[in-house]
PAFI-979244 format. One record per residue (C-alpha): x, y, z; residue in one letter. Coordinates in steps of 0.2 Angstrom, whole numbers. Last residue first. Example, Ala and Ser with C-alpha at 12.3 -4.5 7.8 and 13.67 -1.06 7.14 Angstrom:
X: 68	Y: -5	Z: 36	residu: S
X: 62	Y: -22	Z: 39	residu: A
//
This chain:
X: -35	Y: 10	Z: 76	residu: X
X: -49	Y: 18	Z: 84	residu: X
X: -58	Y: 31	Z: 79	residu: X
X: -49	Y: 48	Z: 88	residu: X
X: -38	Y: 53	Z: 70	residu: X
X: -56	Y: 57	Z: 61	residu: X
X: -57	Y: 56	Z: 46	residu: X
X: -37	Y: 52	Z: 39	residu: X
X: -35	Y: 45	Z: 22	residu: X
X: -23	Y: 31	Z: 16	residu: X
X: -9	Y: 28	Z: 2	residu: X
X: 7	Y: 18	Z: 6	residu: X
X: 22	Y: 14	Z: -2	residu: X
X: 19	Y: 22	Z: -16	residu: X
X: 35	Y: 22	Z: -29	residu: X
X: 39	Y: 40	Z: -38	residu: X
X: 59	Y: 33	Z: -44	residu: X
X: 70	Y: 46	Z: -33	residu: X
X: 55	Y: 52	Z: -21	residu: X
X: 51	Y: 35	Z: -12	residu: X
X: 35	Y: 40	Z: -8	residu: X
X: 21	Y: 38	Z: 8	residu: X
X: 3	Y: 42	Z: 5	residu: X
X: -9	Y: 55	Z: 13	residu: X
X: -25	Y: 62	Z: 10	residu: X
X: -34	Y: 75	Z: 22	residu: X
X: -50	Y: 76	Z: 34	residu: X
X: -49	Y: 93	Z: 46	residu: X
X: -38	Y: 100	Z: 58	residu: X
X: -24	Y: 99	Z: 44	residu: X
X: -18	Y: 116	Z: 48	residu: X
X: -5	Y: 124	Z: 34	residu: X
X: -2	Y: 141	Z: 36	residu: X
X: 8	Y: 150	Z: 23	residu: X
X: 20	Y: 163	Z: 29	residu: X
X: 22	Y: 177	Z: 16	residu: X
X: 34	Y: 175	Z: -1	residu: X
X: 49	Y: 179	Z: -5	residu: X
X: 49	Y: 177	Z: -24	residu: X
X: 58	Y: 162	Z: -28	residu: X
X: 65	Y: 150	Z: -42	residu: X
X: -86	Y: -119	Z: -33	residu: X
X: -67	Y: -115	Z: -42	residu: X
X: -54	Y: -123	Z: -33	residu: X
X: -45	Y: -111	Z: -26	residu: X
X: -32	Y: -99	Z: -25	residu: X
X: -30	Y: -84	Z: -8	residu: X
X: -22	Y: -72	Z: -15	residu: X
X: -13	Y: -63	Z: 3	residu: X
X: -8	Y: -45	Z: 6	residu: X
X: 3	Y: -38	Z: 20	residu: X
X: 7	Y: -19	Z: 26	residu: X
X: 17	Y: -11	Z: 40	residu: X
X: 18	Y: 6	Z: 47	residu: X
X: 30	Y: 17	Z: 58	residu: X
X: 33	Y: 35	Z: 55	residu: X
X: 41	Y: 48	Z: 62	residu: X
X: 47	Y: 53	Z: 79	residu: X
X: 33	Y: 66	Z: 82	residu: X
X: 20	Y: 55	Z: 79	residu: X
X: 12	Y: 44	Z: 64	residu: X
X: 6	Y: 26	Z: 66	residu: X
X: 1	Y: 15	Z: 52	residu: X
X: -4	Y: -1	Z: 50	residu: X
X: -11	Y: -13	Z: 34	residu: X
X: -23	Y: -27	Z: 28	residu: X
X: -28	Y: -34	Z: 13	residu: X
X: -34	Y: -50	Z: 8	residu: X
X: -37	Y: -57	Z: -10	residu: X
X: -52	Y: -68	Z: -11	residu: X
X: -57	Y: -85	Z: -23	residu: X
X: -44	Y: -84	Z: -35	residu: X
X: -48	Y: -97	Z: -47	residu: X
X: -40	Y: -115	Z: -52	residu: X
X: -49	Y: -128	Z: -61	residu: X
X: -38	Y: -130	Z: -75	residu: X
X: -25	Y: -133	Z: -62	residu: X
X: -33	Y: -147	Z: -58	residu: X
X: -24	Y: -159	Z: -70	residu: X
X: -9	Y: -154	Z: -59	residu: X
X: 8	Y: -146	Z: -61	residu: X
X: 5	Y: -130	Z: -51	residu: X
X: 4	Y: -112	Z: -57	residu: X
X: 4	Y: -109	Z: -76	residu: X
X: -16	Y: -115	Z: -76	residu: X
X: -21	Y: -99	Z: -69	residu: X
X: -34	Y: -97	Z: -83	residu: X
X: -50	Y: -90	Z: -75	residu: X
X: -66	Y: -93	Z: -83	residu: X
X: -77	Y: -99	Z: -68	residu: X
X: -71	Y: -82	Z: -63	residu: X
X: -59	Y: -73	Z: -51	residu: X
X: -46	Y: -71	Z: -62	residu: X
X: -55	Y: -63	Z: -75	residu: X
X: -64	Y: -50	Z: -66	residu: X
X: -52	Y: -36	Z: -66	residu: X
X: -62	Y: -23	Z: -75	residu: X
X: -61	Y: -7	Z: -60	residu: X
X: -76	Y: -15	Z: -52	residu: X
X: -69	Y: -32	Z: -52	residu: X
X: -52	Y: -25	Z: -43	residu: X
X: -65	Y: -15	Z: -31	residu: X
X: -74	Y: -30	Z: -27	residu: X
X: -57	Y: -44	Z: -25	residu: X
X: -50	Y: -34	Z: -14	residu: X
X: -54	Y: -40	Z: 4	residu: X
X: -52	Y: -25	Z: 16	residu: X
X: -40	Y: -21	Z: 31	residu: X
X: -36	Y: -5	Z: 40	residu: X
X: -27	Y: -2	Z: 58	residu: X
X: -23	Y: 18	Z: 56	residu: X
X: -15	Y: 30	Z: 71	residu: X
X: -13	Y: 48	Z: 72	residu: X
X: -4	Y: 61	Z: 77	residu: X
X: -14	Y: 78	Z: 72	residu: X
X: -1	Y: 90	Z: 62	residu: X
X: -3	Y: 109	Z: 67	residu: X
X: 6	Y: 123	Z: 59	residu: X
X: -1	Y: 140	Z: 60	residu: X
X: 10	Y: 152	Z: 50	residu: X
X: 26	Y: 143	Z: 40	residu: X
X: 40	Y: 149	Z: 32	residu: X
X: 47	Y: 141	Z: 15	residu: X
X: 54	Y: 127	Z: 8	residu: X
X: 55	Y: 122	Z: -8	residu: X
X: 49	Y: 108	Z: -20	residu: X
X: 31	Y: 104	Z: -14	residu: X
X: 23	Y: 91	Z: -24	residu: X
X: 9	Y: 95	Z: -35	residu: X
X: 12	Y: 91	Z: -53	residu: X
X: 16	Y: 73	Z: -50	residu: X
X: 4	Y: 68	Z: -39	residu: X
X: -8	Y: 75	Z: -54	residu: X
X: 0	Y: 66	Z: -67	residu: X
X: -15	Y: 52	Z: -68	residu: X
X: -28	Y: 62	Z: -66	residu: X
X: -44	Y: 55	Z: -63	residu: X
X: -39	Y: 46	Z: -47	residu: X
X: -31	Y: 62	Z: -39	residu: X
X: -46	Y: 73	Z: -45	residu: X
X: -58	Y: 61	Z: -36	residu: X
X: -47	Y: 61	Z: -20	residu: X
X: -47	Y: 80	Z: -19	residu: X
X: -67	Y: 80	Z: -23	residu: X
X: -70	Y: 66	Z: -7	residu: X
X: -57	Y: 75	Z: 4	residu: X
X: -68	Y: 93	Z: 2	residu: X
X: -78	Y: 93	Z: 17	residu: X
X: -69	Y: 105	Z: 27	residu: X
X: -63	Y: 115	Z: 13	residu: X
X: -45	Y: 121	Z: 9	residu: X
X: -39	Y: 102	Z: 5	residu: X
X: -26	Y: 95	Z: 13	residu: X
X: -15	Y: 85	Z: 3	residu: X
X: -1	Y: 77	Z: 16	residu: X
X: 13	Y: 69	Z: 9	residu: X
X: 25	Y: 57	Z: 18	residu: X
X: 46	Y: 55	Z: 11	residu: X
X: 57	Y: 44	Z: 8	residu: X
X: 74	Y: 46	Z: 0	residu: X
X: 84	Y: 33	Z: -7	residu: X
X: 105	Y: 36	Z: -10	residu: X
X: 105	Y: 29	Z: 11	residu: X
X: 118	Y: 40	Z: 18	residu: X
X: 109	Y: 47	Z: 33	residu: X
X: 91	Y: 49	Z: 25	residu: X
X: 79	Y: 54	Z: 38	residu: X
X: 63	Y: 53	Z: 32	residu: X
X: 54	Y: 70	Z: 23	residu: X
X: 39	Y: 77	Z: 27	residu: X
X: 32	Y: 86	Z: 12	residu: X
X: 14	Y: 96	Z: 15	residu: X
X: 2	Y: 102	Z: 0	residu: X
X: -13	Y: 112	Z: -1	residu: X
X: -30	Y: 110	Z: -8	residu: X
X: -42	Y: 120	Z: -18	residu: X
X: -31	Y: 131	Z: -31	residu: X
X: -15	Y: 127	Z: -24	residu: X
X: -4	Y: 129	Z: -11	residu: X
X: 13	Y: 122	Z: -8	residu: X
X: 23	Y: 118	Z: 9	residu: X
X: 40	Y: 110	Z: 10	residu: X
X: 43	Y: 118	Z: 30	residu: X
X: 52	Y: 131	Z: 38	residu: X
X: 54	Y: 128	Z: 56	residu: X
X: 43	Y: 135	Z: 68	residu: X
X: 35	Y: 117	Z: 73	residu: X
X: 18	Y: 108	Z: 80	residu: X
X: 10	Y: 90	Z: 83	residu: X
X: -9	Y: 92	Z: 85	residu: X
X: -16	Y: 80	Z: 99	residu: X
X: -36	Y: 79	Z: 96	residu: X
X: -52	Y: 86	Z: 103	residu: X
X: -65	Y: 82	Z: 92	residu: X
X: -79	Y: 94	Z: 80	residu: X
X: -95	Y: 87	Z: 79	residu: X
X: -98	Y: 90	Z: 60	residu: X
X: -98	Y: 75	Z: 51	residu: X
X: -86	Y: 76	Z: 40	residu: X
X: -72	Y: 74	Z: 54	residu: X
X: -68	Y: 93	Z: 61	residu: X
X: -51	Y: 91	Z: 71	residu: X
X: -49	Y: 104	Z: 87	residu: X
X: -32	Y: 107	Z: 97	residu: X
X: -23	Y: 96	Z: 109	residu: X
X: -3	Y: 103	Z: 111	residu: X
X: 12	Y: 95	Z: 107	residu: X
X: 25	Y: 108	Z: 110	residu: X
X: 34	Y: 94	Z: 124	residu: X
X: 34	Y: 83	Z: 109	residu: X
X: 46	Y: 92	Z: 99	residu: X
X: 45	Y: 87	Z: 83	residu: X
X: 59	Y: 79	Z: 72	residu: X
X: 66	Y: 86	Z: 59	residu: X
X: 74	Y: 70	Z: 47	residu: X
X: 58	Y: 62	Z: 51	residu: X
X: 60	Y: 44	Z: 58	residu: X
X: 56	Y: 31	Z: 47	residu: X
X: 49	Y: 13	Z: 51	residu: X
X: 44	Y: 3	Z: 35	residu: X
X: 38	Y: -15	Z: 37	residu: X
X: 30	Y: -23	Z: 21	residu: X
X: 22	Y: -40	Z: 19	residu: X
X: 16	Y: -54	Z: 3	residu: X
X: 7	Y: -66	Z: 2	residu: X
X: 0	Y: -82	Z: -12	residu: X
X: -9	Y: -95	Z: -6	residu: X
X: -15	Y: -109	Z: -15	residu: X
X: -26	Y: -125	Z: -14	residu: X
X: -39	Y: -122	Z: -4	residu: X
X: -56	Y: -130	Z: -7	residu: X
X: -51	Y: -139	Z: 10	residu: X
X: -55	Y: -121	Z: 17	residu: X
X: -44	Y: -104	Z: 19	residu: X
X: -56	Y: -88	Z: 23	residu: X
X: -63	Y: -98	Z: 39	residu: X
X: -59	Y: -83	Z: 50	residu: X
X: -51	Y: -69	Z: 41	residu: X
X: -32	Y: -73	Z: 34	residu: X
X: -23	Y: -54	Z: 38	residu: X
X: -26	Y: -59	Z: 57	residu: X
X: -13	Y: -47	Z: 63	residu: X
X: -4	Y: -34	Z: 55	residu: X
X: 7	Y: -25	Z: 68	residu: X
X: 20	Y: -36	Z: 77	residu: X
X: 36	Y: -34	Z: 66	residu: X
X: 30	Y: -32	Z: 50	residu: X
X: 36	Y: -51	Z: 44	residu: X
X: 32	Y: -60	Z: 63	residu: X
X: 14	Y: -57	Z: 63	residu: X
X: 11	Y: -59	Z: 43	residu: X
X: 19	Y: -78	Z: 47	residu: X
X: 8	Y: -80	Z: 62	residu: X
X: -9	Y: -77	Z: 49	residu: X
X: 1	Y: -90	Z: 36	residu: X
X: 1	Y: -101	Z: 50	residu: X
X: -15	Y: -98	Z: 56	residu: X
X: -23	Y: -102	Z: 39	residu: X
X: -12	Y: -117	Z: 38	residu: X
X: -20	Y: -124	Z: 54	residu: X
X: -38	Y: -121	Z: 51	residu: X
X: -35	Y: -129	Z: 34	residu: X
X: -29	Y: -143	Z: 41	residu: X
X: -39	Y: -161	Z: 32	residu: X
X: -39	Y: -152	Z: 15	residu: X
X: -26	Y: -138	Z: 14	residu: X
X: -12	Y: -148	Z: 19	residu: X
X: 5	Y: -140	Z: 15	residu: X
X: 19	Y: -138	Z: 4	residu: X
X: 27	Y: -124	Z: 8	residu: X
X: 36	Y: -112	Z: -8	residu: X
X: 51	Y: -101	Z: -4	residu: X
X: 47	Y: -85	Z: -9	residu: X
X: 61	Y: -71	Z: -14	residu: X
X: 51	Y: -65	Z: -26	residu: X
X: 59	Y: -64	Z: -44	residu: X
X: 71	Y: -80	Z: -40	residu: X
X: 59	Y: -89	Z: -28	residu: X
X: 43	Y: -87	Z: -36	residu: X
X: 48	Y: -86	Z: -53	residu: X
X: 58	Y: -100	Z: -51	residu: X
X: 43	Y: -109	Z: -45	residu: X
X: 32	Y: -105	Z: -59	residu: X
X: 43	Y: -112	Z: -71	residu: X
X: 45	Y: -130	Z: -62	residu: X
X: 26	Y: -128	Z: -59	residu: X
X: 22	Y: -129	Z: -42	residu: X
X: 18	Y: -147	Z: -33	residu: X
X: -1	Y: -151	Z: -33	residu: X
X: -6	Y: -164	Z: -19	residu: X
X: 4	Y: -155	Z: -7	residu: X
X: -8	Y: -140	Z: -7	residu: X
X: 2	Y: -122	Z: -9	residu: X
X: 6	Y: -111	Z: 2	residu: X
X: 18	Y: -97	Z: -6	residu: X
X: 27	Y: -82	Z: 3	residu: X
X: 34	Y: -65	Z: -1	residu: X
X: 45	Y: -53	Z: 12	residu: X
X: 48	Y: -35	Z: 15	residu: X
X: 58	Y: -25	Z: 27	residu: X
X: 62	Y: -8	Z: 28	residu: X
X: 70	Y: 1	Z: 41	residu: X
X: 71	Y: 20	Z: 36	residu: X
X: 87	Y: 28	Z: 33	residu: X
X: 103	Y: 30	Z: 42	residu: X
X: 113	Y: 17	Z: 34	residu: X
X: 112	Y: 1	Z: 43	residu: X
X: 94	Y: 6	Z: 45	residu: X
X: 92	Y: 6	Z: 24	residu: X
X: 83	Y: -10	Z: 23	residu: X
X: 83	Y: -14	Z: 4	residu: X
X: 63	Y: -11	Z: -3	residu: X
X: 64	Y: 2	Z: -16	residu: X
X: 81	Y: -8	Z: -23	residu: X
X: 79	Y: -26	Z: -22	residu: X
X: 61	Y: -29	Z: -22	residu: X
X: 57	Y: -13	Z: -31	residu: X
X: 70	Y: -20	Z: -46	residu: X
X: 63	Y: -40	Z: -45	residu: X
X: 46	Y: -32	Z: -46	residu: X
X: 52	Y: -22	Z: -61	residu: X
X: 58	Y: -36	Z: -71	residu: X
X: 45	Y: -47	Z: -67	residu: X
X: 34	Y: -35	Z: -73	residu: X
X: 42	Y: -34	Z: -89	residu: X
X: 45	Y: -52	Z: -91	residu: X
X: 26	Y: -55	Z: -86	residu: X
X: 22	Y: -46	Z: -104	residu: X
X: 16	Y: -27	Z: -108	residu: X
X: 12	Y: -20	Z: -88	residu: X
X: 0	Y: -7	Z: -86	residu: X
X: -6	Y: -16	Z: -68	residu: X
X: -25	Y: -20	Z: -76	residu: X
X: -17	Y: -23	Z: -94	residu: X
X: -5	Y: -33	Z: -87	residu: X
X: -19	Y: -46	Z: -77	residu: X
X: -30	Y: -42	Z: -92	residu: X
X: -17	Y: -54	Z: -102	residu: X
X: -15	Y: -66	Z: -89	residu: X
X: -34	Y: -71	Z: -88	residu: X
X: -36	Y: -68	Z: -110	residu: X
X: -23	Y: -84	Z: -112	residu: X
X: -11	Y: -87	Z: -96	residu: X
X: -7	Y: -85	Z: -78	residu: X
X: 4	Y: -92	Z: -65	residu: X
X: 15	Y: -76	Z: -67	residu: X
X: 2	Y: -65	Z: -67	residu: X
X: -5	Y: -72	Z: -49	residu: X
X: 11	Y: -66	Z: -46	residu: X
X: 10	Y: -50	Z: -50	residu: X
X: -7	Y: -47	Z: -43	residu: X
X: 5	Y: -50	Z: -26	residu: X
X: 17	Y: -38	Z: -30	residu: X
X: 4	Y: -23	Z: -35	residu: X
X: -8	Y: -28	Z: -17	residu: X
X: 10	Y: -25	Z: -9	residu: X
X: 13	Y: -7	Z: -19	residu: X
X: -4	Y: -2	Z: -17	residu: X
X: -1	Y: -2	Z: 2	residu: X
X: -16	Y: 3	Z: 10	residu: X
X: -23	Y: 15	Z: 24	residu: X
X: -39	Y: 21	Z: 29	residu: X
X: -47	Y: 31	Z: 42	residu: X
X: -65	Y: 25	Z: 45	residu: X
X: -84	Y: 33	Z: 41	residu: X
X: -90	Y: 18	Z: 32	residu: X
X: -95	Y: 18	Z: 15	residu: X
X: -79	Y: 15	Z: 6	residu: X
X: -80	Y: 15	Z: -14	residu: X
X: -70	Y: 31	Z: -12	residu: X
X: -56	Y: 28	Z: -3	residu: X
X: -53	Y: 12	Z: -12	residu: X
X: -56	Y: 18	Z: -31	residu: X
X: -46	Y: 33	Z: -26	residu: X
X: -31	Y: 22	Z: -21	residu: X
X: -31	Y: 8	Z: -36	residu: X
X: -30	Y: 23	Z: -47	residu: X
X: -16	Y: 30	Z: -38	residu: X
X: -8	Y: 13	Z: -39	residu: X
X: -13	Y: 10	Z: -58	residu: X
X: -4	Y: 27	Z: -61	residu: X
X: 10	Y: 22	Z: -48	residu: X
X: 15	Y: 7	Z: -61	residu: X
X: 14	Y: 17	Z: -75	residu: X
X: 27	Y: 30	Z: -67	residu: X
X: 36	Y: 11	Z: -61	residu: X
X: 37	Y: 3	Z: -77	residu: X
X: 42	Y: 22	Z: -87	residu: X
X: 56	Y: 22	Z: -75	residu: X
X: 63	Y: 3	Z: -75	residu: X
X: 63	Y: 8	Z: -95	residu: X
X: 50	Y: 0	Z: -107	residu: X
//
């Protein structure tokens, strides 16, 4: 399998990933994720895997063997993920680390995998008698990697002196649209969150021409980064369905249909009637593991689990991944975009054109969003906007 045909399948399992989130929330919060972190770090629980735990580990991310998605972790580490400041795009920055008990050095294999593939360098640290302490320095490590935003990825007492792995990853991106808004046309206008009440919000605005497409149901908005002389190009989507209550059936149909970013991107621009963007602001974390369970990953975090490839101890037949935490940022105003991202698996011990009219496109009411890199199809983040006045 081709780098190409890795990453289409792995946005499949990404979208997948996405609808599953947005929809098994019950609370009424904006949302935002990073499919692509919560893919790099289930990856690595793959590589310290083996036996019917490692093998629905691929199935779950689409993956044949570890090589193969080594091979195109390695690739999105290097290539999608490259800080393209220097050259006029978007400032990326990402990072992997390991945490793992001094009482059970890494596996000679695993180790290489983690540095060489990764980029981590493994700690050796004390789970047992500092917990508290290890779980505030992975916490301050998150901090530092996305520049401020993701706080707190570790909850409260998630790491214990059961502890004996973590595994985490973190994402920074910072684009600036390549047409900017004018601030001074910001103007406050009326969103409809899905419960009715309407709220007063700040809409960002434009004349220019814009990558808009309608379809049956839903329309589509590309916003494109600044590029400079960066060969990537990263771009943010907006699906907005026509009805005001229709995100749930827009998210379903993006979860069910695996090809269905695919088939509705905007390729041209074209004039533009009412044009109102709300600025908004997402702070959104979760623990993984229920959704990864629903969706038939259950192996890993069993009594069953075989993450013996990990750490050379007799123990590392008793080894299960207790939690994985997620948590992500995003802001959006007339600049651009700035948003951030970090995961951690925490291991333990198992207890062509007609001219057309001027489309208007008004998201005043609850819509989808992801962020893309538009050359290979990678999500960097996916997230869903209710109501942009709840707090971040």
């Amino acid at each position: 399998m081709d780098v190409r045909d890795s990453i289409q399948s792995q946005t499949e399992s990404s979208l997948l990933l996405a609808s599953r989130i947005a929809l098994s929330e019950a609370r009424e919060v904006n949302l935002v994720f990073s499919p692509l972190t919560l893919h790099i770090a289930l990856s690595m629980v793959a590589a310290g895997s083996k036996g019917r735990t490692g093998d629905q580990i691929l199935s779950f991310l689409r993956a044949r063997t570890n090589e193969e998605l080594n091979s195109l972790s390695a690739q999105i580490v290097s290539l999608i993920l490259a800080d393209g400041s220097t050259l006029g795009g978007p400032t990326l920055s990402s990072a992997n680390g390991v945490w793992v008990d001094e009482s059970m050095p890494l596996k000679p294999a695993f180790a290489e995998i983690v540095k060489g593939v990764y980029g981590a360098e493994a700690k050796a640290v004390d789970f047992q008698t500092k917990a508290i302490e290890v779980e505030n320095e992975v916490n301050s490590w998150a901090e530092g990697q996305t520049n401020g935003l993701i706080k707190e990825l570790l909850p409260s007492g998630s790491v214990n002196n059961l502890t004996r792995l973590i595994l985490a990853n973190a994402l920074y991106f910072k684009g600036a649209w390549k047409d900017k808004f004018d601030a001074s046309v910001t103007k406050e206008g009326s969103f409809y969150p899905l419960s009715g009440e309407s709220v007063q919000v700040m809409f960002m605005t434009s004349s220019k021409k814009q990558f808009v497409a309608a379809f049956p149901g839903f329309k589509v908005l590309k916003l494109p980064y600044g590029q400079g002389e960066d060969k990537r190009l990263f771009s943010m989507y907006l699906f907005l369905p026509d009805e005001r209550n229709g995100l749930h059936n827009l998210v379903e149909k993006v979860g069910s249909d695996l090809d269905f970013i695919n088939r509705h991107l905007p390729s041209n621009k074209v004039s533009v009637g009412q044009f109102m963007i709300p600025k908004f602001k997402i702070s959104y974390g979760f623990e993984a593991s229920g959704v990864l369970k629903q969706m038939g990953l259950f192996l890993p975090f069993s009594g069953e689990a075989e993450l013996t490839e990990m750490v050379d101890s007799p123990l590392g037949n008793k080894l299960s991944v207790s939690s994985i935490f997620h948590k992500s940022f995003i802001e959006v105003n007339e600049e651009g975009t700035e948003a951030a991202s970090a995961t951690a698996a925490v291991v333990m011990l198992r207890s062509a054109m007609m001219p057309q009219p001027p489309i208007d496109f008004v998201a005043d009411h609850p819509f989808l969003f992801l962020i893309r890199e538009e050359l290979t199809g990678v999500l960097l983040f996916v997230g869903h906007v209710l109501n942009p006045l709840l707090a971040a």
